[in-house]
DSSP file (Angstrom, degrees, kcal/mol; ACC not computed):
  #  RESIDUE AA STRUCTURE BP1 BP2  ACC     N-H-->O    O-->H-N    N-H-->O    O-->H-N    TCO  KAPPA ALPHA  PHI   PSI    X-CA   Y-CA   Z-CA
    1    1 A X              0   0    0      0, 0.0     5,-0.1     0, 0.0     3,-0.0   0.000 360.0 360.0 360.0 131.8  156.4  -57.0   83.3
    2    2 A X     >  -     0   0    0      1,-0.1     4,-0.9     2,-0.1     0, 0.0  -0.120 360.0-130.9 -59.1 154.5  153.3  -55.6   84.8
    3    3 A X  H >> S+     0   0    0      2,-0.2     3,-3.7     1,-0.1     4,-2.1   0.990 108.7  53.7 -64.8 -78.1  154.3  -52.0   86.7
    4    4 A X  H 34 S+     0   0    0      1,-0.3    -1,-0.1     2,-0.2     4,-0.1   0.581 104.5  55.3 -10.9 -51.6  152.4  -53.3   90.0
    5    5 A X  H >4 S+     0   0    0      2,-0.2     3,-1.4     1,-0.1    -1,-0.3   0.900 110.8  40.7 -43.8 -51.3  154.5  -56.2   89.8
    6    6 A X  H XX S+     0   0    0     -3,-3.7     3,-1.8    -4,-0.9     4,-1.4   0.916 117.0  50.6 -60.8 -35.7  157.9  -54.1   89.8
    7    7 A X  T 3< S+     0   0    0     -4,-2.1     4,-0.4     1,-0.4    -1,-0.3   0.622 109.0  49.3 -78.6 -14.6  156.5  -51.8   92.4
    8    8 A X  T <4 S+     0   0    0     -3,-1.4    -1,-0.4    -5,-0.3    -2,-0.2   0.316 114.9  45.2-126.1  14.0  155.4  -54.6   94.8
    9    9 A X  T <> S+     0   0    0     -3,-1.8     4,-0.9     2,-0.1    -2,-0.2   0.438 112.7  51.3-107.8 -18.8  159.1  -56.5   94.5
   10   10 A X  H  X S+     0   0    0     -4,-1.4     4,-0.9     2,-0.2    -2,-0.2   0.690 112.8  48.5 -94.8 -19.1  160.9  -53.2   95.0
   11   11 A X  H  4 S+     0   0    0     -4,-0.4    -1,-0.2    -5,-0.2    -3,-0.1   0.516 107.5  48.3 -92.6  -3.5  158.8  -52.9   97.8
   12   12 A X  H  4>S+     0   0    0      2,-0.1     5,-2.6    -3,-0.1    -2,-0.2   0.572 113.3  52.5 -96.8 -21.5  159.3  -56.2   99.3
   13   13 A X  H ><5S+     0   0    0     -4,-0.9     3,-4.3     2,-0.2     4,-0.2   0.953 104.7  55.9 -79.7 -60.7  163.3  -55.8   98.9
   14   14 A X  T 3<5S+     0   0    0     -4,-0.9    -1,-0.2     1,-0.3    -3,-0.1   0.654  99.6  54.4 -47.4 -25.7  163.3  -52.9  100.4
   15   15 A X  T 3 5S-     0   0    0      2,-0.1    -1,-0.3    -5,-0.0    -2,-0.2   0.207 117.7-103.6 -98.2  -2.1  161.6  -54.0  103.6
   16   16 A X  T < 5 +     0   0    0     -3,-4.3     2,-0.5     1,-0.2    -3,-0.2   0.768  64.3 166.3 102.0   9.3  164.3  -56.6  104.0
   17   17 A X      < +     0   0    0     -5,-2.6     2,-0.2    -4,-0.2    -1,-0.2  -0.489   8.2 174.2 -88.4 135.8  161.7  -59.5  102.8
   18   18 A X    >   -     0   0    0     -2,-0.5     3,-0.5     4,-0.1     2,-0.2  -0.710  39.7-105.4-102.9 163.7  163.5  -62.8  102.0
   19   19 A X  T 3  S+     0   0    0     -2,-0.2     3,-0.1     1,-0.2    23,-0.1  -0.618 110.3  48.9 -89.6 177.5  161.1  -65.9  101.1
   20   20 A X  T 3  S+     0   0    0     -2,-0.2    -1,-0.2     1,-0.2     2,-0.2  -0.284 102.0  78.3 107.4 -57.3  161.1  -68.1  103.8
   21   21 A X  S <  S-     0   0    0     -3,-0.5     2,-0.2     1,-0.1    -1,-0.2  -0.499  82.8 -99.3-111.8 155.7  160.4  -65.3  106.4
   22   22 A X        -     0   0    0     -2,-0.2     2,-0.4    -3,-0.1    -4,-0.1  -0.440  32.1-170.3-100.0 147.3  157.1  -63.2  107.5
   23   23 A X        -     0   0    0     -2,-0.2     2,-0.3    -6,-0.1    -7,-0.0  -0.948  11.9-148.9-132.5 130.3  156.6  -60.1  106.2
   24   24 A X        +     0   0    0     -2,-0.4     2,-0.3     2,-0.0    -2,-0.0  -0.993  17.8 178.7-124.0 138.3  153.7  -57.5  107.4
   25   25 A X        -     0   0    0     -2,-0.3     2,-0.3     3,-0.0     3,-0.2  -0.919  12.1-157.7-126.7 149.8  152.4  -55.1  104.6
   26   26 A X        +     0   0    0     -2,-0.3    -2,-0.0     1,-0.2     0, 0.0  -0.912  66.3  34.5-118.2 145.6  149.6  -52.7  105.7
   27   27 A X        +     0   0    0     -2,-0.3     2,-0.4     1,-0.3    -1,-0.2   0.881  60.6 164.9  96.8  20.9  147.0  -51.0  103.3
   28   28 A X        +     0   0    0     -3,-0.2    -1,-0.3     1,-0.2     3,-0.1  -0.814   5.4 164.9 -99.0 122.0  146.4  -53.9  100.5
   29   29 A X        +     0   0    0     -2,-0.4     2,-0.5     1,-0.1    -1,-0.2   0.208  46.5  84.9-132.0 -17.3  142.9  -52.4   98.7
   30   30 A X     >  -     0   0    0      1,-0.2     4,-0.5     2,-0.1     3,-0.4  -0.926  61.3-156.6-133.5 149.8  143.1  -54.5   95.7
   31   31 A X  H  > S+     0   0    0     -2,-0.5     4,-2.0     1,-0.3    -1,-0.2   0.766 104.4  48.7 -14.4 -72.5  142.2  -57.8   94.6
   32   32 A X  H  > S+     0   0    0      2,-0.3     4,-1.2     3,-0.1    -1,-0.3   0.615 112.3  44.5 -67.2 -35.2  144.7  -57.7   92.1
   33   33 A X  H >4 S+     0   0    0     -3,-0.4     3,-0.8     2,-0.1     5,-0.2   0.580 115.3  47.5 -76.1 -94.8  147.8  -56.5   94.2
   34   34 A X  H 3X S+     0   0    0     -4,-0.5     4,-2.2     1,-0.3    -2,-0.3   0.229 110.6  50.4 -54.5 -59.5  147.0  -58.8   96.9
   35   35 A X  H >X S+     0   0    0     -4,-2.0     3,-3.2     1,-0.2     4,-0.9   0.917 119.2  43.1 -23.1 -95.3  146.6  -61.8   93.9
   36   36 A X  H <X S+     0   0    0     -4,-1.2     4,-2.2    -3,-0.8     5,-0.3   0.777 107.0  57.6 -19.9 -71.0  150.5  -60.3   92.7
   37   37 A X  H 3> S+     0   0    0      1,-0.2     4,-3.0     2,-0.2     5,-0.3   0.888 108.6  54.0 -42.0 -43.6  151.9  -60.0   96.7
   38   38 A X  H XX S+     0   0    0     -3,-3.2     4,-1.8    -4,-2.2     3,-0.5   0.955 107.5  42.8 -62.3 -52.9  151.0  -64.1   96.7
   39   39 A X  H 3< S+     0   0    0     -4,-0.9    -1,-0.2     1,-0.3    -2,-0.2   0.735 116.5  51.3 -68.2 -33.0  153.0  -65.3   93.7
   40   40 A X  H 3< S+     0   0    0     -4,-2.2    -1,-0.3     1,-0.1    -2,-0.2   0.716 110.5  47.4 -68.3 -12.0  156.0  -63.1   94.7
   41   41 A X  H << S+     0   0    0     -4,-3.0     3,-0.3    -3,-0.5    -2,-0.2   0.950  94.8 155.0 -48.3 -65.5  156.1  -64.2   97.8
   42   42 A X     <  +     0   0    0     -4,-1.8     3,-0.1     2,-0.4   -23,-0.0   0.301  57.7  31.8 -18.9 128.4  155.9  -67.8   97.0
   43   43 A X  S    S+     0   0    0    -23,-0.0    -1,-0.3   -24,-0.0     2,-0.2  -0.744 107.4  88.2-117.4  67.6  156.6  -70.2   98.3
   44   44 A X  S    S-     0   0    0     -3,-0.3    -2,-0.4    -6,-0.2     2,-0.3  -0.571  87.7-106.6 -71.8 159.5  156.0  -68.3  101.4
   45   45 A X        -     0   0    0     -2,-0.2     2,-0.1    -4,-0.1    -1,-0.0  -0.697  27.3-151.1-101.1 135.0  152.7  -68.3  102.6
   46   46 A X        -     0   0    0     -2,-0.3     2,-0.3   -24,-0.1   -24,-0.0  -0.513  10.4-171.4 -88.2 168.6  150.2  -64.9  102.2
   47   47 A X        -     0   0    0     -2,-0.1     2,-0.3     2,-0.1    44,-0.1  -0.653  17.1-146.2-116.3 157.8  147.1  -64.2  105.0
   48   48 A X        -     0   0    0     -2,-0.3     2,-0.4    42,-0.2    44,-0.3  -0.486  15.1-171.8-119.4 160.5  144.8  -61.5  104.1
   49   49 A X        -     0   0    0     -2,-0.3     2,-0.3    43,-0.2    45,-0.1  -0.668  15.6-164.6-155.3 148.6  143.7  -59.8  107.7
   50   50 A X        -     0   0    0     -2,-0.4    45,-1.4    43,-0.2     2,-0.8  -0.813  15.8-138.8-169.5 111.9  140.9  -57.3  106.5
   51   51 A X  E     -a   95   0A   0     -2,-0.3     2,-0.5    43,-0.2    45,-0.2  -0.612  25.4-150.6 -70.6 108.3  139.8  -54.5  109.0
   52   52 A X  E     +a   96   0A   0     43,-3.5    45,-1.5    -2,-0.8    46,-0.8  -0.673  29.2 154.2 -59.0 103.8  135.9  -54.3  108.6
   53   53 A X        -     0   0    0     -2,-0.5     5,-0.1    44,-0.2    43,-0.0  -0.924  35.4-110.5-150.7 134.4  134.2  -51.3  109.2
   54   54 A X        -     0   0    0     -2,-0.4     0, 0.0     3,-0.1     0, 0.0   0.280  44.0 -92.1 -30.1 162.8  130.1  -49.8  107.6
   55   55 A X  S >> S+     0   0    0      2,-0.2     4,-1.5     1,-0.2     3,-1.0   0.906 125.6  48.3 -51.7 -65.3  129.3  -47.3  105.3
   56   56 A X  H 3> S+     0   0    0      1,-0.3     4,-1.1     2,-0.2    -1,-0.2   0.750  97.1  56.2 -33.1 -60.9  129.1  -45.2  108.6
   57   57 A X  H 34 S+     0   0    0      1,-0.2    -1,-0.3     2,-0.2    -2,-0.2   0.079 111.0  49.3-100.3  13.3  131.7  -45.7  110.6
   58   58 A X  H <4 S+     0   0    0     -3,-1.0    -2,-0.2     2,-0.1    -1,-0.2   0.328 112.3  48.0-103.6  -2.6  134.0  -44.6  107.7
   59   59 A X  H  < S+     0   0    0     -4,-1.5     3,-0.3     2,-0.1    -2,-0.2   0.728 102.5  54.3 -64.2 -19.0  132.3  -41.8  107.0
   60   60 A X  S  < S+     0   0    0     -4,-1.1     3,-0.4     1,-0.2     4,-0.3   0.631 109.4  53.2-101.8 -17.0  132.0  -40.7  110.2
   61   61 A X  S    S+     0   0    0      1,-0.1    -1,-0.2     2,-0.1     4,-0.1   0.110 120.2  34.0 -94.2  28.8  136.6  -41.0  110.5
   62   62 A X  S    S+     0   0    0     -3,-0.3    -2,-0.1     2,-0.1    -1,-0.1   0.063  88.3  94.3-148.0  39.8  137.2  -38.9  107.4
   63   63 A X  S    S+     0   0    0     -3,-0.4     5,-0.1     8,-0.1    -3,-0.1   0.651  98.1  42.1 -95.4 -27.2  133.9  -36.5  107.9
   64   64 A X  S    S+     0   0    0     -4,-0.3     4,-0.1     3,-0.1    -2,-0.1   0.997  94.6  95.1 -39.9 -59.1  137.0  -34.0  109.9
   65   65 A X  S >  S-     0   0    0      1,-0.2     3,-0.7     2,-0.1    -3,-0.1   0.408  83.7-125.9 -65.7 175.8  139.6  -34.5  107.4
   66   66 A X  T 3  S+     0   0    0      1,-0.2    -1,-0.2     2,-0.1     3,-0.1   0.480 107.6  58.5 -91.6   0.4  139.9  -31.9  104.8
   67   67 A X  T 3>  +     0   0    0      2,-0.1     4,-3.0     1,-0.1     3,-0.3  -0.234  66.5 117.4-116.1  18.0  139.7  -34.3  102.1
   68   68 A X  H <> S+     0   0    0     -3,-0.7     4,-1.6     1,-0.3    -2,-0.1   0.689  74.9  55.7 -68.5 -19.3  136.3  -35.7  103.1
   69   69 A X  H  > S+     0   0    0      2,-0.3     4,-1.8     3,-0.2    -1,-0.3   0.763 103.4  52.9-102.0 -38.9  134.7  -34.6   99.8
   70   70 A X  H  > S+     0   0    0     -3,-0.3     4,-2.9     1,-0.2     5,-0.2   0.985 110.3  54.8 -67.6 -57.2  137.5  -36.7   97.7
   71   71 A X  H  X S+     0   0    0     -4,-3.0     4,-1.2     1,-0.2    -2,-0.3   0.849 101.0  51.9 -33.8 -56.2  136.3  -39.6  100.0
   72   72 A X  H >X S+     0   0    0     -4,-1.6     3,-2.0     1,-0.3     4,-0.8   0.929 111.2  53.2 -51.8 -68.8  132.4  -39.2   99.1
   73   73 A X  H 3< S+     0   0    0     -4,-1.8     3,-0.4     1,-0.3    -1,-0.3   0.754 105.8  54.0 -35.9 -44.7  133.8  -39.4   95.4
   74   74 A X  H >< S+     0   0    0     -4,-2.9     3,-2.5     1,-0.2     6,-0.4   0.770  87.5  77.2 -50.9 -37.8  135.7  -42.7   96.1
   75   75 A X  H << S+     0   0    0     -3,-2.0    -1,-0.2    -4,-1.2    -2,-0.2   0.649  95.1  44.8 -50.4 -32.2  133.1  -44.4   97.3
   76   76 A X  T 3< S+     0   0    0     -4,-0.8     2,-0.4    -3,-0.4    -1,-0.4   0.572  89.2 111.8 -82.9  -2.4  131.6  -45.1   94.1
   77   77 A X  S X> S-     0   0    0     -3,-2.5     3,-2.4     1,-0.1     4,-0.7  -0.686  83.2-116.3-101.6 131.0  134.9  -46.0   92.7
   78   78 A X  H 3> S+     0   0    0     -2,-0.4     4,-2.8     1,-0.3    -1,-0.1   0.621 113.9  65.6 -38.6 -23.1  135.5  -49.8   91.7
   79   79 A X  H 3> S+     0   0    0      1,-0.3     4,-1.3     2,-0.2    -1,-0.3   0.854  95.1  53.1 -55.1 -54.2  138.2  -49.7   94.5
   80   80 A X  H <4 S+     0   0    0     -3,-2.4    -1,-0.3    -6,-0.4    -2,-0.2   0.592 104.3  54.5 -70.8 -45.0  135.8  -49.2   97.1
   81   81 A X  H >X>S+     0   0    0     -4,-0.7     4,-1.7     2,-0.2     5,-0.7   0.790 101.5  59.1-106.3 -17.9  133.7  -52.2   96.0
   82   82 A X  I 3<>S+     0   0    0     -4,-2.8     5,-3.0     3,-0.2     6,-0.4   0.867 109.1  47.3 -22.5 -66.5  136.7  -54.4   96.3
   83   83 A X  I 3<5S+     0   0    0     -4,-1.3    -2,-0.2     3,-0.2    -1,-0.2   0.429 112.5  45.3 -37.1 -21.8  136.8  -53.2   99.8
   84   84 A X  I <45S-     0   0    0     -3,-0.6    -2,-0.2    -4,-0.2    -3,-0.1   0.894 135.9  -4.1-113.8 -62.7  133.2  -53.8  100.5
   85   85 A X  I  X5S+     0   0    0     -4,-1.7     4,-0.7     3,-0.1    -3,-0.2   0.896 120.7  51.6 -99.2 -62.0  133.0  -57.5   98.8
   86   86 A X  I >><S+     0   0    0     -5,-0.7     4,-1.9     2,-0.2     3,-1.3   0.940 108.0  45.5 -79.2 -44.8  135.9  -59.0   97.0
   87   87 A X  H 3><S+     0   0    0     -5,-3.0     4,-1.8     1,-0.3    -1,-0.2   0.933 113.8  55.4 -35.6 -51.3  138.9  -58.7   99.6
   88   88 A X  H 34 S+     0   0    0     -6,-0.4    -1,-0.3     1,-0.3    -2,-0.2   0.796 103.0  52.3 -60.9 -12.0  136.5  -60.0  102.3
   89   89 A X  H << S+     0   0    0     -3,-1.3    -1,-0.3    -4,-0.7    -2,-0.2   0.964 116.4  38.4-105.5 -57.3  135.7  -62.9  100.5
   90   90 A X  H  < S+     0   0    0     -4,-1.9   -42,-0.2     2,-0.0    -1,-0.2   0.617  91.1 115.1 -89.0  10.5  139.5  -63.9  100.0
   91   91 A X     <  -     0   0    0     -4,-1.8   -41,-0.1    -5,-0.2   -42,-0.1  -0.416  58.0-150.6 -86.8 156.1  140.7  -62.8  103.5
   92   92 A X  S    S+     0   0    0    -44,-0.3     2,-0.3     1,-0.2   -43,-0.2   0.703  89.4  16.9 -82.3 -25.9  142.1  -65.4  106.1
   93   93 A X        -     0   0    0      2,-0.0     2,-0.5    19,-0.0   -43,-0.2  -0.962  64.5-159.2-159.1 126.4  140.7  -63.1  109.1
   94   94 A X        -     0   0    0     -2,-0.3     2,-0.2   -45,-0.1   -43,-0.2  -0.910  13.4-157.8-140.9 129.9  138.2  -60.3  109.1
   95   95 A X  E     -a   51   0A   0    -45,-1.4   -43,-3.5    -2,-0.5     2,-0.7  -0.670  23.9-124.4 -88.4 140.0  138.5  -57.8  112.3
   96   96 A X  E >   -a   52   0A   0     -2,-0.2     3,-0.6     1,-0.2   -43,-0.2  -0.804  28.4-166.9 -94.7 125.3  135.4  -55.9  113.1
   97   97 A X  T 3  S+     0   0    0    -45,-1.5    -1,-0.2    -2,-0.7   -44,-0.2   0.801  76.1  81.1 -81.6 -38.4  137.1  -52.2  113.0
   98   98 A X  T 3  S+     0   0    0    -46,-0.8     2,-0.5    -3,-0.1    -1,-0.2   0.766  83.5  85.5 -48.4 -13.7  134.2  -50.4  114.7
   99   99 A X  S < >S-     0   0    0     -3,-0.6     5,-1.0     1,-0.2    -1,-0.0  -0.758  99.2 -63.1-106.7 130.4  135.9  -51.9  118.2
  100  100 A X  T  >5 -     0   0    0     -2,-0.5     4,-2.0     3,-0.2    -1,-0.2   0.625  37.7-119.0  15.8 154.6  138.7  -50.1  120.1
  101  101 A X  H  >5S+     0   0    0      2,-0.2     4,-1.0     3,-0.1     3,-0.6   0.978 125.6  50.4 -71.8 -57.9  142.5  -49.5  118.4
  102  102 A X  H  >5S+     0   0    0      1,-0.2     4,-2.0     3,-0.2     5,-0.5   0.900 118.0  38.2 -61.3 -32.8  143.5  -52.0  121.8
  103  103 A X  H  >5S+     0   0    0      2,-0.2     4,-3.6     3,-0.1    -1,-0.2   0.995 116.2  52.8 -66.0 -47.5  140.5  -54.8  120.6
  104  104 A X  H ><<S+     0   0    0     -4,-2.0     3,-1.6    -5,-1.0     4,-0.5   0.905 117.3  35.4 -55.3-104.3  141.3  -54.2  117.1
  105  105 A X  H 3X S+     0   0    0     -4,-1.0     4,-3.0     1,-0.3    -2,-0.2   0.538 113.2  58.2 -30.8 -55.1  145.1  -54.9  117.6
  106  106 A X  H 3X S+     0   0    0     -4,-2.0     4,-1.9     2,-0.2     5,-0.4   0.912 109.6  43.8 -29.8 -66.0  144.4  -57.4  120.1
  107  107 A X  H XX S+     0   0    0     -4,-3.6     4,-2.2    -3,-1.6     3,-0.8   0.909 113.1  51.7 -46.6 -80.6  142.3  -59.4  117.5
  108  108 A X  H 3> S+     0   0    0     -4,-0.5     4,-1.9     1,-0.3     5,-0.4   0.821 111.0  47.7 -34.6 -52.0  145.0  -58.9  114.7
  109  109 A X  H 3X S+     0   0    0     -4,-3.0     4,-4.4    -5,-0.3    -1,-0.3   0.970 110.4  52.7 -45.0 -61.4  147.5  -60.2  117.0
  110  110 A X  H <X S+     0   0    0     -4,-1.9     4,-1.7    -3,-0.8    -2,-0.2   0.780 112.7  47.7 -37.0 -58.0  145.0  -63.3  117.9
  111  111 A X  H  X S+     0   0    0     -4,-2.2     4,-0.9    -5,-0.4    -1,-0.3   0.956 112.4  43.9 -48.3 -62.3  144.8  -63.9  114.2
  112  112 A X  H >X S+     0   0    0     -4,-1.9     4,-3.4    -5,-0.3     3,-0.8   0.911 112.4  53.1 -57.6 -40.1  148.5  -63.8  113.4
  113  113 A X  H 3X S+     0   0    0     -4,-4.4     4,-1.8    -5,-0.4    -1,-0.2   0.989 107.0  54.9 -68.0 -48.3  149.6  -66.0  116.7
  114  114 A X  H 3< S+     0   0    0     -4,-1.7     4,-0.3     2,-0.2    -1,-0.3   0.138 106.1  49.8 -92.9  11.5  147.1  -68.7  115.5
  115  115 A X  H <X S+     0   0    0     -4,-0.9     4,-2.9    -3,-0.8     5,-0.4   0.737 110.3  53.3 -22.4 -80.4  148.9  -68.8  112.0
  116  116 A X  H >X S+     0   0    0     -4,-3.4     4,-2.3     1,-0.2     3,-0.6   0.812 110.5  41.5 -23.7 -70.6  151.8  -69.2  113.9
  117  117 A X  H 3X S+     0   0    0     -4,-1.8     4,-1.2     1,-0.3    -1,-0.2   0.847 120.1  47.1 -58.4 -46.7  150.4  -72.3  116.0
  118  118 A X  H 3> S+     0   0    0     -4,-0.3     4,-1.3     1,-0.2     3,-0.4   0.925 112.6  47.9 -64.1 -44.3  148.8  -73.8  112.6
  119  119 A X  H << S+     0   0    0     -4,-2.9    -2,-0.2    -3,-0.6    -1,-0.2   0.842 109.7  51.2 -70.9 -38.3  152.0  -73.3  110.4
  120  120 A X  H  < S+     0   0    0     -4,-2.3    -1,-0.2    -5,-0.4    -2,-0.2   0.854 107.2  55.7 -58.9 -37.0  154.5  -75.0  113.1
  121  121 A X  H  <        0   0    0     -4,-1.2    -2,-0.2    -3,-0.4    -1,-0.2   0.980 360.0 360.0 -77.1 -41.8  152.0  -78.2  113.3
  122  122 A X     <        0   0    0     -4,-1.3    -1,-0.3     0, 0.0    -2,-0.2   0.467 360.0 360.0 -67.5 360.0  152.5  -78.5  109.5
């Protein structure tokens, strides 16, 4: 059994997730977990929400941090271009991050309610 797998069921138990019931996981960066998350969940339903933001405007929140330099290195890293291309491609919702935390949450909500409204008609 794949590691990833274990880690991402020990980490849905742990949070209380039953199938059936909605679950919010923050912080999904790969293809391949997010791929994993669906088929253990199932058959509960997945949406991908994926916070958008430039080359720029993440450099310009981790040019403070003290770790800015690990960042530059990441950016080349296959991880990174997951982020850039393949997540967006499979996500249900993509939020422009550059815009306020209250717009940004305010979208994400917007997204999530209008799940809701589509999953009740079904």
């Amino acid at each position: 059994m794949p590691r990833h797998f274990v880690v991402q069921c020990w980490l849905l138990a742990s949070g209380g997730f039953k199938k059936g019931e909605n679950f919010l996981l923050d912080g999904i960066r790969h293809v391949d977990i997010f791929g994993i998350l669906t088929r253990i969940v199932a058959p509960s339903s997945t949406r991908l929400l994926f916070l958008s933001a430039d080359e720029i405007q993440r450099s310009d929140r981790v040019a403070g941090r003290p770790d800015k330099d690990d960042f530059a290195r990441a950016v080349g890293h296959r991880v990174e271009a997951e982020l850039g291309n393949d997540l967006p491609a499979l996500a249900d919702a993509i939020i422009d991050a550059s815009q306020s935390f209250q717009d940004v949450v305010s979208a994400c909500l917007a997204a999530i309610k209008k799940w809701q409204q589509l999953y009740s008609m079904k």
